[in-house]
N, CA, C and O of each residue as an XYZ file, in Angstrom:
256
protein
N      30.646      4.855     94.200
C      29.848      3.729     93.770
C      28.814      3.349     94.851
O      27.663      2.977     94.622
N      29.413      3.503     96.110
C      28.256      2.937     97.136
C      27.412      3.919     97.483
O      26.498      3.521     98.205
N      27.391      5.368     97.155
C      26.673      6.238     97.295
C      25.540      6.376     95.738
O      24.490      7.009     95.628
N      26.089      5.725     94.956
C      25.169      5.742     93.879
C      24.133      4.559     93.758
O      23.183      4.370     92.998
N      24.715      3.785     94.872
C      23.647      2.236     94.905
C      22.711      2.581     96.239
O      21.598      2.093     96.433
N      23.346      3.462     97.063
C      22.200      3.595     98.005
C      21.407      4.487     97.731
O      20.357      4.381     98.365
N      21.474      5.661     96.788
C      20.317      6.570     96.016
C      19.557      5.763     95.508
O      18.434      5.583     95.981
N      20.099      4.955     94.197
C      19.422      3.908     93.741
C      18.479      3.693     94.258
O      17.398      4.225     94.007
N      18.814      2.417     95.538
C      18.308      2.062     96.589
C      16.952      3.123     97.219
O      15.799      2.759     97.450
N      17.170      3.635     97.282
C      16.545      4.801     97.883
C      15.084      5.493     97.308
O      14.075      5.828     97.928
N      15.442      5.563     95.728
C      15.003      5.825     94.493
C      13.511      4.626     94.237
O      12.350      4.788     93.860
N      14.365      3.395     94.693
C      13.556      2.591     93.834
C      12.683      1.715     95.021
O      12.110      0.737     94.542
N      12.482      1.921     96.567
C      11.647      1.872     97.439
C      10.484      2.570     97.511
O       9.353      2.188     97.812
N      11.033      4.000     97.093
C       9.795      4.554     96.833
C       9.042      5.003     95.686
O       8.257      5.923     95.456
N       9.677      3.789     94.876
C       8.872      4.296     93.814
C       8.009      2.995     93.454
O       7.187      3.018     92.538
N       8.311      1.577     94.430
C       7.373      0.632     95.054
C       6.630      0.989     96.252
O       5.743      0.262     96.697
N       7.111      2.547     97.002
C       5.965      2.421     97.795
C       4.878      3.622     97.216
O       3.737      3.341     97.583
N       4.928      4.760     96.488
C       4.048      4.984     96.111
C       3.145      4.194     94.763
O       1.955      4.439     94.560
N       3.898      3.300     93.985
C       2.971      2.499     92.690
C       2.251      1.537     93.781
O       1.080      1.250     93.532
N       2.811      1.023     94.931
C       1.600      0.429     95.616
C       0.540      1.149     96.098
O      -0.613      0.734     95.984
N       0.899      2.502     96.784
C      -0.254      3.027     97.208
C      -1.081      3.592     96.254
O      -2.160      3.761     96.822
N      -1.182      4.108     94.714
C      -1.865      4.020     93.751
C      -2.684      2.456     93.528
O      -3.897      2.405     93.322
N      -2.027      1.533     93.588
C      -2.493      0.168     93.232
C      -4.074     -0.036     93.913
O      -5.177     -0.295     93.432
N      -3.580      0.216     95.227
C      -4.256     -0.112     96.736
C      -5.486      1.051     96.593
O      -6.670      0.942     96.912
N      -4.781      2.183     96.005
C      -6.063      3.409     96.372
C      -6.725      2.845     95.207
O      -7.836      2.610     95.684
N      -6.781      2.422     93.822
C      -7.286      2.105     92.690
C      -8.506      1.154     93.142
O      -9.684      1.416     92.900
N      -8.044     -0.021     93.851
C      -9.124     -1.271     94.694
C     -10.050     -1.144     95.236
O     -11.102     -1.783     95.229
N      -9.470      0.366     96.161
C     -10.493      0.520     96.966
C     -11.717      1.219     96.810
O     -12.791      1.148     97.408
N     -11.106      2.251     95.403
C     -12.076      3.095     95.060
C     -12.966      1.636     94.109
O     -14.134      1.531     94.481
N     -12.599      0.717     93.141
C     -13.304      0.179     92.068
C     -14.375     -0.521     93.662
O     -15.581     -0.287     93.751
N     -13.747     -1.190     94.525
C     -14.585     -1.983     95.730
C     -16.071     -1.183     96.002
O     -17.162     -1.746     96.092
N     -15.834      0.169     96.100
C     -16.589      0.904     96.547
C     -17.592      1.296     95.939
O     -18.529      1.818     96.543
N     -17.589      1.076     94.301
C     -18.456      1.445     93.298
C     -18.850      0.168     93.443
O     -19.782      0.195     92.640
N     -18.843     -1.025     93.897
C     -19.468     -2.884     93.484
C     -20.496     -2.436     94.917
O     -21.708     -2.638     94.845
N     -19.914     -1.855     96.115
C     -21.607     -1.595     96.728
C     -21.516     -3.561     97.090
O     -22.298     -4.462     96.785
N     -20.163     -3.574     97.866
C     -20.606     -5.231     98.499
C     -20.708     -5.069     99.588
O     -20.670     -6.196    100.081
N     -20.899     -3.860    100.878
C     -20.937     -3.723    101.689
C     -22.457     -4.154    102.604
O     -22.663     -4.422    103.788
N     -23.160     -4.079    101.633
C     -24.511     -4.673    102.192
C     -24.623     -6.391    102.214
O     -25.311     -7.050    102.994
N     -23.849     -6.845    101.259
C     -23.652     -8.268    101.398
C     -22.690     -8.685    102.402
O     -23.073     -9.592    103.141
N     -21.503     -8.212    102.593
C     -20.550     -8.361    103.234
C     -21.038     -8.217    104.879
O     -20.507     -8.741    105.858
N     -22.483     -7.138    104.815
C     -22.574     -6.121    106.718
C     -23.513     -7.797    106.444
O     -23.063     -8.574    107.287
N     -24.436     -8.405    105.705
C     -25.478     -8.741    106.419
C     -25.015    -10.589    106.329
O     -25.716    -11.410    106.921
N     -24.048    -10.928    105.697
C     -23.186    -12.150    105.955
C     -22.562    -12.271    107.366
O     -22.448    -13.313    108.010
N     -22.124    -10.861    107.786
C     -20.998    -11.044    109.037
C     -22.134    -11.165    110.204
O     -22.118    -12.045    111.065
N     -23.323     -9.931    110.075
C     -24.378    -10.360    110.676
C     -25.190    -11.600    111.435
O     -25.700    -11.520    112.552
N     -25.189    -12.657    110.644
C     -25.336    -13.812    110.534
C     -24.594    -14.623    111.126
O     -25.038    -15.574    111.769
N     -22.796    -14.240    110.929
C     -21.849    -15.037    111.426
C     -22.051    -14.759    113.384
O     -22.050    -15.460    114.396
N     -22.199    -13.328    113.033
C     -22.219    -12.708    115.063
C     -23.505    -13.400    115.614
O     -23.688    -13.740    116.783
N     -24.452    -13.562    114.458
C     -25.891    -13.711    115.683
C     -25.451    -15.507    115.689
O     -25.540    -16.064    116.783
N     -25.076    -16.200    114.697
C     -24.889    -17.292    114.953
C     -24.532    -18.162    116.134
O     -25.058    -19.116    116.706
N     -22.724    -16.999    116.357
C     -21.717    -17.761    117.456
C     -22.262    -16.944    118.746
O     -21.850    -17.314    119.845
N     -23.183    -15.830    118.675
C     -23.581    -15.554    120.073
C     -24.651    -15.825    120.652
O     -24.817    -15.582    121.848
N     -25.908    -16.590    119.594
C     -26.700    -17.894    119.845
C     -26.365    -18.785    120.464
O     -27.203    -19.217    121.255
N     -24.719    -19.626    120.395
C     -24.587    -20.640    120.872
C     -23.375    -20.441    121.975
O     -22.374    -21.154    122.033
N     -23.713    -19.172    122.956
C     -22.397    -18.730    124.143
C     -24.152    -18.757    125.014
O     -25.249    -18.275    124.732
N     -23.742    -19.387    125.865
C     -24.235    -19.624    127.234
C     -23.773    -19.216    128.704
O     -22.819    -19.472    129.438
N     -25.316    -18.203    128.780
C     -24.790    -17.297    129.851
C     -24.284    -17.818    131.566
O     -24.951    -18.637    132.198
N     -23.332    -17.334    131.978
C     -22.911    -18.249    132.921
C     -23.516    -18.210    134.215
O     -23.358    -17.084    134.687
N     -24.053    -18.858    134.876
C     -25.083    -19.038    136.129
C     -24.644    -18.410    137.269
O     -23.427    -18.343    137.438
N     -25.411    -17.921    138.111
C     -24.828    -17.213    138.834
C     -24.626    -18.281    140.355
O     -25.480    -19.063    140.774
N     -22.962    -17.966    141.104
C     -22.894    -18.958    142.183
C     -23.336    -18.219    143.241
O     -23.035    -17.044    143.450
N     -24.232    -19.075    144.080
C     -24.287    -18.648    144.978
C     -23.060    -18.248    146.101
O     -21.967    -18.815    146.092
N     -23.449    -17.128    147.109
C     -22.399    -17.106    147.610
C     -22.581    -17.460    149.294
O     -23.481    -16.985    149.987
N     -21.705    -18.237    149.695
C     -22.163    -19.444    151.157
C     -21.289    -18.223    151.969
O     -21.114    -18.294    153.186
């Protein structure tokens, strides 16, 4: 009995881990045909030039 629940067991991990990796490969391929990568590169764009607009370069100390 406990050898038939850990096949089971066994059985039914991977048959959640490959229907996920179908799931996941399915997303990525439909993602890839929507072509949001130009919205997505030139949003993040924006976010980098933003927060590295407002970093202030640090002065240099003299040294005594």
């Amino acid at each position: 009995m406990m050898f038939d629940n850990f096949l089971g067991g066994i059985a039914w991990s991977l048959g959640t881990f490959f229907g996920a990796a179908v799931v996941v490969g399915i997303i990525i391929f439909v993602l890839s045909k929507i072509n949001l990568v130009p919205i997505i590169g030139s949003w993040m764009a924006k976010i980098i030039e933003d927060a590295t607009s407002r970093v202030q370069v640090p002065t240099q100390i003299p040294i005594r």
